[in-house]
SENUFI-628483 format. One record per residue (C-alpha): residue number from 1; residue in one letter; x, y, z. Coordinates in steps of 0.1 Angstrom, whole numbers. Each point is the difference from the previous one (the first is absolute). Layout:
<rs>
R	n	res	px	py	pz
R	NUM	A	X	Y	Z
...
</rs>
This chain:
<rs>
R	n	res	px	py	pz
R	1	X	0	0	0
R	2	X	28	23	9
R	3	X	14	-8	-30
R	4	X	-28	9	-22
R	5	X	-11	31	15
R	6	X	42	14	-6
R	7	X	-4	-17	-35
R	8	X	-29	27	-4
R	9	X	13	25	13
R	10	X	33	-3	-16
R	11	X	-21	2	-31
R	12	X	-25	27	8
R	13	X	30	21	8
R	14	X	25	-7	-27
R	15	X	-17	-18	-25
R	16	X	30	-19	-11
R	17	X	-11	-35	11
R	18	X	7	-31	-20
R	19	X	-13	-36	-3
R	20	X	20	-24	20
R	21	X	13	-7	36
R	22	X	17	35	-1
R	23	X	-7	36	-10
R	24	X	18	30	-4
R	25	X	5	33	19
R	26	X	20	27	2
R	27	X	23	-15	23
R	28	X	3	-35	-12
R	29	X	-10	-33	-6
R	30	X	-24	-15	29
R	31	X	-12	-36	4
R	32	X	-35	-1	12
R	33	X	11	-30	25
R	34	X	33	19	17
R	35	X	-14	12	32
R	36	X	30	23	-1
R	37	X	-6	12	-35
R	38	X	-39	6	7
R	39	X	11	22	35
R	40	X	22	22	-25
R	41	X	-25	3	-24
R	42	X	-25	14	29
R	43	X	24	24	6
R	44	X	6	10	-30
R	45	X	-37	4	-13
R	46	X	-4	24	37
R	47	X	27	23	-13
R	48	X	-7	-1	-34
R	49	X	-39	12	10
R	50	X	19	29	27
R	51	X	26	14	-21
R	52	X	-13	-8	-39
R	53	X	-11	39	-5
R	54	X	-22	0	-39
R	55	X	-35	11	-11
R	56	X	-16	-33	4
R	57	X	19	-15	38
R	58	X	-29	14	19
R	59	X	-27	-22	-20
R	60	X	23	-28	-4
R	61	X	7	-4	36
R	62	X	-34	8	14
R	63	X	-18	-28	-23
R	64	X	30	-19	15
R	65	X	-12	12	38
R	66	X	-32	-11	-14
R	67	X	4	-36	-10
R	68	X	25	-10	28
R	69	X	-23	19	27
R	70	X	-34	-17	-12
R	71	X	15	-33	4
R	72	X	18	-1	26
R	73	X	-5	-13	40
R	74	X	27	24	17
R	75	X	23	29	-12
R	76	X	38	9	-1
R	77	X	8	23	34
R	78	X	28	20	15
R	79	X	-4	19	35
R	80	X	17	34	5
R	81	X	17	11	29
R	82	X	-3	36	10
R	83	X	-29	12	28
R	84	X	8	-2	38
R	85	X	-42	-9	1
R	86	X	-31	-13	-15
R	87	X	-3	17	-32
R	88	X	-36	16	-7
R	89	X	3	17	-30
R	90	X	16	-12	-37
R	91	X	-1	19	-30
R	92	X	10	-6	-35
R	93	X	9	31	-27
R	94	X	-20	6	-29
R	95	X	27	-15	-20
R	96	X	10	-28	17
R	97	X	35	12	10
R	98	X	-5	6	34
R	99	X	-16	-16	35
R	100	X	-4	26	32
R	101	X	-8	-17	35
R	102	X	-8	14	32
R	103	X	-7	-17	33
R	104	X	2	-1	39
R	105	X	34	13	1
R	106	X	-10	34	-14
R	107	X	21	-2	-36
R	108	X	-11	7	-32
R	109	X	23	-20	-20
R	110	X	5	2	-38
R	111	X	10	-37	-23
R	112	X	14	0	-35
R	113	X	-21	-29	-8
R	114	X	31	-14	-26
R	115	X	27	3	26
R	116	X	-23	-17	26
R	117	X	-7	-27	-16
R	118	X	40	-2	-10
R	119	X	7	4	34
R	120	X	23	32	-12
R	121	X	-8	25	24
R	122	X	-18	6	32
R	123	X	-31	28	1
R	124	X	6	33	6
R	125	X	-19	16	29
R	126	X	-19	31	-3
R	127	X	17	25	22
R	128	X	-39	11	11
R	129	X	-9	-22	33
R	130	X	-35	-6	12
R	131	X	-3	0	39
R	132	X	-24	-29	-2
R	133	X	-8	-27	-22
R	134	X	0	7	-40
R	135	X	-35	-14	-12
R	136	X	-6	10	-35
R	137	X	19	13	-30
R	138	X	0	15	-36
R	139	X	24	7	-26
R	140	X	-5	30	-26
R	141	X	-6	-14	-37
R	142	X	40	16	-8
R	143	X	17	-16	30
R	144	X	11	29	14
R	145	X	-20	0	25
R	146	X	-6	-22	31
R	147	X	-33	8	26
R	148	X	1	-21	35
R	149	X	-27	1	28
R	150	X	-6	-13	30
R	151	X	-12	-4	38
R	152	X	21	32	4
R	153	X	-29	22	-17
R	154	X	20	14	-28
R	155	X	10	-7	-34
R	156	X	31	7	-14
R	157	X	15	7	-33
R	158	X	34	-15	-6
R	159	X	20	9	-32
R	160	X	14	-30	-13
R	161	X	25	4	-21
R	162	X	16	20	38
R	163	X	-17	-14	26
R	164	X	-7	32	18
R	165	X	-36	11	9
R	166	X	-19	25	-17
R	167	X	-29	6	17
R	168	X	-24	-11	26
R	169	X	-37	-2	6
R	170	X	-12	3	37
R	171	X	-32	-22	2
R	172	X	-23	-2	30
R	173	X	0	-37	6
R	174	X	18	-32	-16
R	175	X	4	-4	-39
R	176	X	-6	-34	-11
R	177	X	0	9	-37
R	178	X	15	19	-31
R	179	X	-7	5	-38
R	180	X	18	23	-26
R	181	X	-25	13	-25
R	182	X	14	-21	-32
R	183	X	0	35	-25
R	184	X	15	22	27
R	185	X	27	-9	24
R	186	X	-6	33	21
R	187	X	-32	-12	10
R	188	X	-9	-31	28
R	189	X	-23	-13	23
R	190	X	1	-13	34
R	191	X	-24	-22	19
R	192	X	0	6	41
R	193	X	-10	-11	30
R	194	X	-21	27	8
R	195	X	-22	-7	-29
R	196	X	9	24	-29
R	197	X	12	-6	-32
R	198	X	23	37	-6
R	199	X	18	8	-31
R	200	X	28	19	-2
R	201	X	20	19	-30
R	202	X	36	2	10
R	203	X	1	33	-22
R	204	X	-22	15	24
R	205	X	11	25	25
R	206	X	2	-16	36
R	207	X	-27	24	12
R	208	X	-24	-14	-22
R	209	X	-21	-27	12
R	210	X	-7	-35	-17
R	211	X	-33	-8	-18
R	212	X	-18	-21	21
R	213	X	-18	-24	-18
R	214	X	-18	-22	23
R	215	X	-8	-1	36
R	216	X	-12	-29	21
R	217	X	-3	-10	41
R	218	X	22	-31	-10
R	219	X	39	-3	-17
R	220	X	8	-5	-33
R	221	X	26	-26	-8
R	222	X	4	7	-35
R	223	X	-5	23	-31
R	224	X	13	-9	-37
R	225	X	-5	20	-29
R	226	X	-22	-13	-29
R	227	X	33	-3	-30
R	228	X	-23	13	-28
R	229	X	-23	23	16
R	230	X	22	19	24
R	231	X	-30	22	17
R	232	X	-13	-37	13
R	233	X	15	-7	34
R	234	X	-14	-38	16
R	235	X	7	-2	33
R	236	X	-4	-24	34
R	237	X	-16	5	28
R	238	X	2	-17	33
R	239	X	-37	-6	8
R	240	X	-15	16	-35
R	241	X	20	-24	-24
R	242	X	8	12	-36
R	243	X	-8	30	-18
R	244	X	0	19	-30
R	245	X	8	43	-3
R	246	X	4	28	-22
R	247	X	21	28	10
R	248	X	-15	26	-16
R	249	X	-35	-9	22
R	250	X	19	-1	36
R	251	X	-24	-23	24
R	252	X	-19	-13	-21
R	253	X	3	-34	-9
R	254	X	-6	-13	-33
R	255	X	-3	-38	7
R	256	X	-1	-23	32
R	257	X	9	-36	-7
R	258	X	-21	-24	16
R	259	X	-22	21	14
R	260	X	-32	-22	1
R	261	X	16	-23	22
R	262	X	16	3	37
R	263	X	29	25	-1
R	264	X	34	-17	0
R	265	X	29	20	13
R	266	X	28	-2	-31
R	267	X	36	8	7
R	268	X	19	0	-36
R	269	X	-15	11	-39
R	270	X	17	-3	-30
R	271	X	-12	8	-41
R	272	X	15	-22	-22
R	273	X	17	12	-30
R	274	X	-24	14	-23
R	275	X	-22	15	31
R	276	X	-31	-19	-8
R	277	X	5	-28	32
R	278	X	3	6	37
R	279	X	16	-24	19
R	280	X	-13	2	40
R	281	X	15	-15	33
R	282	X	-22	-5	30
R	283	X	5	-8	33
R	284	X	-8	-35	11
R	285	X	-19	-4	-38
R	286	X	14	-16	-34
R	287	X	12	30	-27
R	288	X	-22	11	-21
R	289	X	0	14	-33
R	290	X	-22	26	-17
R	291	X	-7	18	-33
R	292	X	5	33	1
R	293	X	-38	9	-4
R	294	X	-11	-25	21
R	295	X	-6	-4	39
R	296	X	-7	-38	-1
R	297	X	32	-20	0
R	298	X	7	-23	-31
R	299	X	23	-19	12
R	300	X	11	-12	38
R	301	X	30	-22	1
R	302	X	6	-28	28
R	303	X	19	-27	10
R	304	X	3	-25	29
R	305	X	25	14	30
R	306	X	-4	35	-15
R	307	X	-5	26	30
R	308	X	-2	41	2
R	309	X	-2	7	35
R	310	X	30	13	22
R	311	X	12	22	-20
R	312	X	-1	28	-27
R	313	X	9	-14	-38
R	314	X	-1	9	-35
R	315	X	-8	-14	-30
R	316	X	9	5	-35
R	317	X	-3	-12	-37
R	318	X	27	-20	-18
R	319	X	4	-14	-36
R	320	X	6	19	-34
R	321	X	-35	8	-3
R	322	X	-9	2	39
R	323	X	-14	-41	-1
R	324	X	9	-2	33
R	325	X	-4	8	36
R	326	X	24	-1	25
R	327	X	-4	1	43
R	328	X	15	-6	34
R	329	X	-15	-24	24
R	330	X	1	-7	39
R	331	X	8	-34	-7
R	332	X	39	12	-13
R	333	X	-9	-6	-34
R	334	X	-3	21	-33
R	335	X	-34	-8	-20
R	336	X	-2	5	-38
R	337	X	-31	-4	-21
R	338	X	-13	2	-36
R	339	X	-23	23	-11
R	340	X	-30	-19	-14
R	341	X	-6	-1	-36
R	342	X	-32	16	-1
R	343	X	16	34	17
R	344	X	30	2	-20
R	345	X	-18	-5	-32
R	346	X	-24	32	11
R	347	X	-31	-26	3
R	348	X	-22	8	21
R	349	X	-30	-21	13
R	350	X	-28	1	20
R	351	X	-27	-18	16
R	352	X	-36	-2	-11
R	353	X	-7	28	22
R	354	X	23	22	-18
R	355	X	25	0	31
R	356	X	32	-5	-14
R	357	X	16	-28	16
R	358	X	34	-10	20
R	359	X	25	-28	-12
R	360	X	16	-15	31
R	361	X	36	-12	-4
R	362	X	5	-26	25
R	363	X	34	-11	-7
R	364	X	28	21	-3
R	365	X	22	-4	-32
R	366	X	34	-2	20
R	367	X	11	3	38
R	368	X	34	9	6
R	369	X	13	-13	36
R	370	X	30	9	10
R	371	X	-3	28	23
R	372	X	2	-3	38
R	373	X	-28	21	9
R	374	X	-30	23	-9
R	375	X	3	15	-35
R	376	X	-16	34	-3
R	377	X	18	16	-32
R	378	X	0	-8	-35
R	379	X	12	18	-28
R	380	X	5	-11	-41
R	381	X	24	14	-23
R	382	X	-14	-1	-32
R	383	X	32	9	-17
R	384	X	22	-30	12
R	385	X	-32	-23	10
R	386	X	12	-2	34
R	387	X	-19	-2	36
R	388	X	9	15	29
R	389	X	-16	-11	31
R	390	X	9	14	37
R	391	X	-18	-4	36
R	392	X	9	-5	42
R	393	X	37	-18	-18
R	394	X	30	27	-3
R	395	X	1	-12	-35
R	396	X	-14	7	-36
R	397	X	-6	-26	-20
R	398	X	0	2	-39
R	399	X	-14	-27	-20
R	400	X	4	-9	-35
R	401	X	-7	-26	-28
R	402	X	37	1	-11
R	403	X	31	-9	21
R	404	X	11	31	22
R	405	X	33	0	4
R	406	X	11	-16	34
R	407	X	-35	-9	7
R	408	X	-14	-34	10
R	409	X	-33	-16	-10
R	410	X	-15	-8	-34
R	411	X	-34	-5	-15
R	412	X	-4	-34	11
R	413	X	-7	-10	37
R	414	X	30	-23	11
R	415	X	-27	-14	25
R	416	X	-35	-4	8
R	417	X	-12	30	18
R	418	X	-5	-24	32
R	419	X	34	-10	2
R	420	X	11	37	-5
R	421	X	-26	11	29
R	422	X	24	-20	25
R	423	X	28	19	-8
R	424	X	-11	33	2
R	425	X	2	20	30
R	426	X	-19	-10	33
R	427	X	-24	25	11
R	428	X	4	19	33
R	429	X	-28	-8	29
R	430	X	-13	34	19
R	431	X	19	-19	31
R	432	X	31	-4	-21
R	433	X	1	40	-10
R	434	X	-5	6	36
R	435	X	26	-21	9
R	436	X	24	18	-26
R	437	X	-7	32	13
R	438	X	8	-6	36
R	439	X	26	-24	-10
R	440	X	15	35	-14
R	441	X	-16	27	27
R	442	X	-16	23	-28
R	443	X	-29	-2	-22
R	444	X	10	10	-38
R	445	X	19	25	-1
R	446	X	1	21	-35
R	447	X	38	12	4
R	448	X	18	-8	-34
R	449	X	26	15	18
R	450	X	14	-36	-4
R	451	X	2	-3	-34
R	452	X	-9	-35	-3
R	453	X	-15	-16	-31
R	454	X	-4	-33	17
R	455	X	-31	-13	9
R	456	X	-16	12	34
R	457	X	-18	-31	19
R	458	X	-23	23	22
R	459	X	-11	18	-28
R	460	X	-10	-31	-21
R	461	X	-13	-16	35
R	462	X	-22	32	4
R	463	X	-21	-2	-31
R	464	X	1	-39	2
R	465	X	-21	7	33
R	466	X	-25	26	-21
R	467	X	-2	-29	-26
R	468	X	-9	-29	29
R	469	X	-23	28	17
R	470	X	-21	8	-30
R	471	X	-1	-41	-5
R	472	X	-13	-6	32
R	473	X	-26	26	-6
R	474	X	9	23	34
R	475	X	-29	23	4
R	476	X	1	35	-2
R	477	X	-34	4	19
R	478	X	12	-6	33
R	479	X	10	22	26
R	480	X	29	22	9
R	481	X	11	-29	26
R	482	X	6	-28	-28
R	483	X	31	0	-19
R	484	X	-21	-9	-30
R	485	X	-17	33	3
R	486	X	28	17	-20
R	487	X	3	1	-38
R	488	X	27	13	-23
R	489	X	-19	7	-25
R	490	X	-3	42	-5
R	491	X	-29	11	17
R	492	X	-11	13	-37
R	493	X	6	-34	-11
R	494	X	-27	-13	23
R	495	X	-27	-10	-13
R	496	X	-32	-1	23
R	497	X	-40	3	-5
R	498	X	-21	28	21
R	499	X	-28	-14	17
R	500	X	-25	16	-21
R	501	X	17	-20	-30
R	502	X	-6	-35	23
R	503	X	-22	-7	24
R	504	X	21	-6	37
R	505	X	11	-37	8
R	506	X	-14	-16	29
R	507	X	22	5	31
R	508	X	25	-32	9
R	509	X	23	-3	28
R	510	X	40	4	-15
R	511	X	25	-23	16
R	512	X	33	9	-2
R	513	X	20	-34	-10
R	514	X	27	-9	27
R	515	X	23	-1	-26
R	516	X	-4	36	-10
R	517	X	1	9	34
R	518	X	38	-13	10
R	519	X	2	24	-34
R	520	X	-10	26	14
R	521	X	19	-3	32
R	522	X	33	-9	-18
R	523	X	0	32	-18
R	524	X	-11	17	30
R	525	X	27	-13	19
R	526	X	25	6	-28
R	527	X	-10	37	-1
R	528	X	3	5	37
R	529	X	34	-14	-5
R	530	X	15	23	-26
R	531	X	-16	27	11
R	532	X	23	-4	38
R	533	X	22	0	-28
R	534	X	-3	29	-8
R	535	X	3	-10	-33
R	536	X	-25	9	-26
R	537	X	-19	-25	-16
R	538	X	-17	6	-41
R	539	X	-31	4	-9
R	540	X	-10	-32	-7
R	541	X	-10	-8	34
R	542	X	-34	16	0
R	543	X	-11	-21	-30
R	544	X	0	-28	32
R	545	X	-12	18	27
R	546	X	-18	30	6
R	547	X	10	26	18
R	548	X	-9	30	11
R	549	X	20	22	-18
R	550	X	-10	-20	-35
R	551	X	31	2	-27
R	552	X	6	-17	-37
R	553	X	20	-29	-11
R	554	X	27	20	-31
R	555	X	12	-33	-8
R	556	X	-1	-4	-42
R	557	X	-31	4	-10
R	558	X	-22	-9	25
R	559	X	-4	40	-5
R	560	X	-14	7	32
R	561	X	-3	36	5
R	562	X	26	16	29
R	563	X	-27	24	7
R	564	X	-25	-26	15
R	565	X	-6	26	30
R	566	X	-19	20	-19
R	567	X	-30	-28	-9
R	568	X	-22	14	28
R	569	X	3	32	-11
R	570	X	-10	-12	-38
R	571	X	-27	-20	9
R	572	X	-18	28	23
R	573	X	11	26	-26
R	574	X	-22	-19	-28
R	575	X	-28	-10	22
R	576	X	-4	35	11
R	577	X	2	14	-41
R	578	X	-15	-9	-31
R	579	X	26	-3	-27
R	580	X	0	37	-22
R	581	X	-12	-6	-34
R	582	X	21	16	-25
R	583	X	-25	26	-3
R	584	X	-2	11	35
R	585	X	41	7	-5
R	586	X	-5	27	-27
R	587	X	-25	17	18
R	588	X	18	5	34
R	589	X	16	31	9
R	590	X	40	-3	-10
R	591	X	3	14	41
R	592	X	-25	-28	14
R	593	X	17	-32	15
R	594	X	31	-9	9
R	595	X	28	-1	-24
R	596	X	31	-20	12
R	597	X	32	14	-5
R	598	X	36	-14	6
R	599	X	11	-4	37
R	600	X	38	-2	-12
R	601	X	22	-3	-37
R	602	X	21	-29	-7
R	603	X	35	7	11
R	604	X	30	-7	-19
R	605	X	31	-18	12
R	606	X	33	-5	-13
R	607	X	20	-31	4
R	608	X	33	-6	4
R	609	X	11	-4	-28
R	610	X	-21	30	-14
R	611	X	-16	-21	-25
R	612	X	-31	-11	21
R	613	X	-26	20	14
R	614	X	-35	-5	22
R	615	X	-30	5	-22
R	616	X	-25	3	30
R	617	X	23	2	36
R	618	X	-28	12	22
R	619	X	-34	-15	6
R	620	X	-25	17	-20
R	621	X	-26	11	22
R	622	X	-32	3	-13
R	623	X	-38	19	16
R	624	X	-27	-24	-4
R	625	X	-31	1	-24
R	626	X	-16	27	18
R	627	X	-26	15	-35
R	628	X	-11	-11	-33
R	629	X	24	-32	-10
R	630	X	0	21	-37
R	631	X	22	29	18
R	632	X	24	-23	7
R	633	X	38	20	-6
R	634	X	23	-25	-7
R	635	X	34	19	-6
R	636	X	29	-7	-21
R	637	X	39	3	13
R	638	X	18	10	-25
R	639	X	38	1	1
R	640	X	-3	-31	25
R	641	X	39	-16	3
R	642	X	7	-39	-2
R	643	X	9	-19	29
</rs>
């Protein structure tokens, strides 16, 4: 088989296959049946499809993609070696040439995809640090320009081709996405935690104020420009799913999909290439995908073991002409499927009712194994046909039909999947994270100060226990006393029914399990201990245990917000106001309300070497909603120095 698929190859490429035992190639003579020659001839057909450079190499080596990819039961893969933490956030360039990553150790880091996979050079780091976790990021259409965001409420503008920062937006709350305007690199939008979707022009001055675009009492996760229609923004919502906008009708949304059924919170969109699908993620639900002008889905895709709970994912398309769909699953696994025919032939069918109907796809098309924990990013270059994949690990993953150059793997399983199972890594027990942490006197601590790109056993034992929890079903209905009261889901992720929605549930008795209990008092006890200490534990604690001063878990993208002592505040603040319509906002006086201003301005530091420089040193304080949520002020720091 191995054989024959190089034979094809060998001739799709080259063409200069003859009849016999042998053909010929650039380099030589090659015996189908030398195990040697076949290994040089898969080496040779990967650098012959990466450094070939004529008009027709891009067809000729993504019909190659193509036909190895559609047959195939695993892929090619190399890890790279560069974050300190989990990385959250993968990007590939418009062209291909280029991968950024960001993560838990506060780095925006830039890949020349050729010299990656070559294993030539190591990334360069942006000289722009976040002070918390990176979430999202963009690139500009001319890769010149690189935007990062995060838990830190900012976004930052990195110059490439320098690595120093440009400029930086001051948001009010966490940024979970980003999107360039594809016919205007000046121009981008962020999703927040606060529930706005703002864009920004970079060109304007930094007095002037962003368009705000959409407003809701829950976060956004994400926002993605439509590719063909650039005034179409989709966007995610935490508790009211998917949507579709026009940005020259602010708050006013043009289509909401699946709005005849129960909302589902969704945390990722993406259009495919020609802007006429839209490919959904939802929480603890299959994807979903949708034509543009419809809100019922058309396709859902499943498969056994497939799981979207813990943790905030993406999803994108892959293939030449976007025949594929690509996520990350709880089970450490990355999921592929295959569009159905009838949606990428532009059929479309309905029922007798005139209700246009949903094709389930209950098997994936391939299911790549070989990561060690939760996979929440995946990105696909359409240039070189490569996947990159990234999650809790320190690692990125890229994937590939062809041979990458000190990889491993192939596009044959060498075992059954059961035999592989045994092999993989053993899961972490809530106990057994508990017994890492005091075995080491500190919860996670999210000092890279370490430098260490090996893999961190606590970290990987943490969301091992938020895998086993979610398993077991923990409530979240109980009360502050149970350890199982706690989720780490975003409080905007939340999803939960008003009792006018469902009628109340009859009383019953809640028993805390013994079990849960020596939880509880472990963690208790471990607290008390630090805490003589003196030492300071994370956050991560009071995703176990409530206390009373609540705090948020920052660990990878869990994306719990650090300012979770401000929920009571929210929650009485929105039962005690209706939400403005846009309308009401025009008409109010410009002197009624409370306008926030800016408590402080981003400092600038210089290192020692003189090179590197703080883009935010001081904590930027910021008033609370106190007026209309449509006279927000959210400033821009210009002149803002790199760290």
């Amino acid at each position: 088989d191995a054989s024959a698929s190089l034979r094809s190859s060998l001739i799709l490429v080259h063409g200069s296959y003859r009849r016999g035992d042998s053909w010929s190639f650039d380099r030589g003579i090659l015996s189908p049946t030398d195990a040697t020659a076949v290994d040089m001839a898969k080496g040779s057909v990967v650098q012959f499809a990466f450094e070939r450079q004529y008009d027709t190499s891009s067809r000729l080596r993504n019909r190659l993609f193509h036909d190895r990819y559609c047959s195939a039961s695993d892929l090619y893969r190399k890890d790279l070696y560069a974050h300190f933490g989990c990385v959250n956030a993968i990007e590939f360039s418009a062209d291909g040439n280029w991968l950024v990553s960001g993560g838990d150790d506060k780095r925006v880091l830039v890949w020349n995809v050729p010299e990656a996979l070559s294993d030539l050079k190591t990334p360069r780091a942006m000289k722009g640090k976040h002070n918390s976790n990176i979430f999202c990021l963009c690139l500009d259409s001319c890769n010149r320009t690189v935007f990062s965001a995060g838990n830190d409420e900012q976004v930052i503008v990195h110059d490439m081709e320098t690595g120093r920062t440009t400029d930086v937006f001051l948001h009010q709350e966490a940024v979970y996405g980003l999107s360039v305007e594809p016919t205007n690199d000046s121009v981008f939008a962020s999703a927040c935690d606060d529930g706005c979707i703002l864009i920004y022009d970079v060109r304007e001055p930094s007095s002037t104020d962003p368009l705000l675009l959409v407003t809701s009492s829950s976060a956004f996760h994400s926002v993605a420009y439509n590719p063909v229609e650039p005034r179409l923004v989709a966007t995610a919502n935490s508790k009211e799913g998917v949507a579709l906008w026009d940005v020259r009708r602010p708050r006013c949304c043009l289509l909401r999909y699946d709005s005849q059924l129960v909302p589902q919170g969704a945390m990722s969109v993406r259009f495919n290439g020609d802007g006429s699908l839209l490919l959904a993620l939802r929480r603890r639900q299959p994807p979903a995908l949708y034509r543009l002008d419809a809100s019922h889905p058309v396709a859902q895709f499943d498969h056994w073991g497939y799981y979207n709970s813990c943790t905030m994912k993406s999803c994108c398309f892959a293939g030449e002409r976007d025949e594929f769909i690509l996520s990350g699953s709880d089970d450490f696994k990355l999921y592929s499927w295959k569009l159905p025919q009838e949606v990428t032939s532009g059929q479309r069918i309905t029922s007798p009712r005139g209700v246009p109907s949903c094709t389930w796809v209950r098997q994936a098309h391939l299911v790549l194994t070989d990561h060690r924990s939760i996979v929440n990013q995946v990105r696909f270059n359409r240039a070189s046909m490569v996947l990159a994949s990234s999650g809790v690990e320190k690692i990125i993953k890229l994937w590939s039909s062809l041979p990458l150059p000190g990889g491993a793997g192939g596009l044959r399983r060498e075992r059954p999947p059961e035999e592989q199972a045994e092999e993989r890594r053993k899961r972490y027990t809530y106990e057994e994270y508990i017994d890492l942490v005091m075995e080491s006197g500190q919860f996670m601590s999210h000092d890279y100060s370490h430098q260490s790109v090996r893999e961190d056993p606590r970290m990987m034992a943490f969301f091992d226990s938020l895998v086993q929890r979610d398993e077991e079903g923990w409530s979240t209905d109980c009360s502050q006393d149970s350890a199982s009261s706690v989720t780490v889901i975003p409080r905007a992720s939340v999803t939960s029914s008003s009792s006018d929605e469902l009628p109340e549930p009859e009383p019953r008795p809640v028993r805390i399990p013994t079990s849960q209990e020596r939880r509880v008092q472990r963690l208790r006890q471990l607290r008390a201990r630090l805490t003589s200490r003196g030492g300071q534990s994370s956050d991560s604690d009071d995703d176990w245990v409530p206390s009373p001063s609540p705090s948020a878990s920052s660990a990878a993208s869990v994306r719990v917000s650090e300012r979770a002592s401000h929920d009571a505040e929210d929650r009485a603040w929105h039962a005690a106001q209706r939400e403005p319509s846009f309308e009401d906002a025009r008409s109010a006086p410009k002197g009624d309300g409370e306008e926030p201003t800016s408590n402080g301005v981003a400092g600038s530091s210089n290192g020692p070497e003189g090179e590197q420089q703080q883009a935010s040193t001081s904590r930027f304080k910021r008033p609370r909603l106190g007026g209309l949520r449509s006279q927000r002020s959210y400033r821009r720091h210009n002149g803002s120095a790199d760290t």
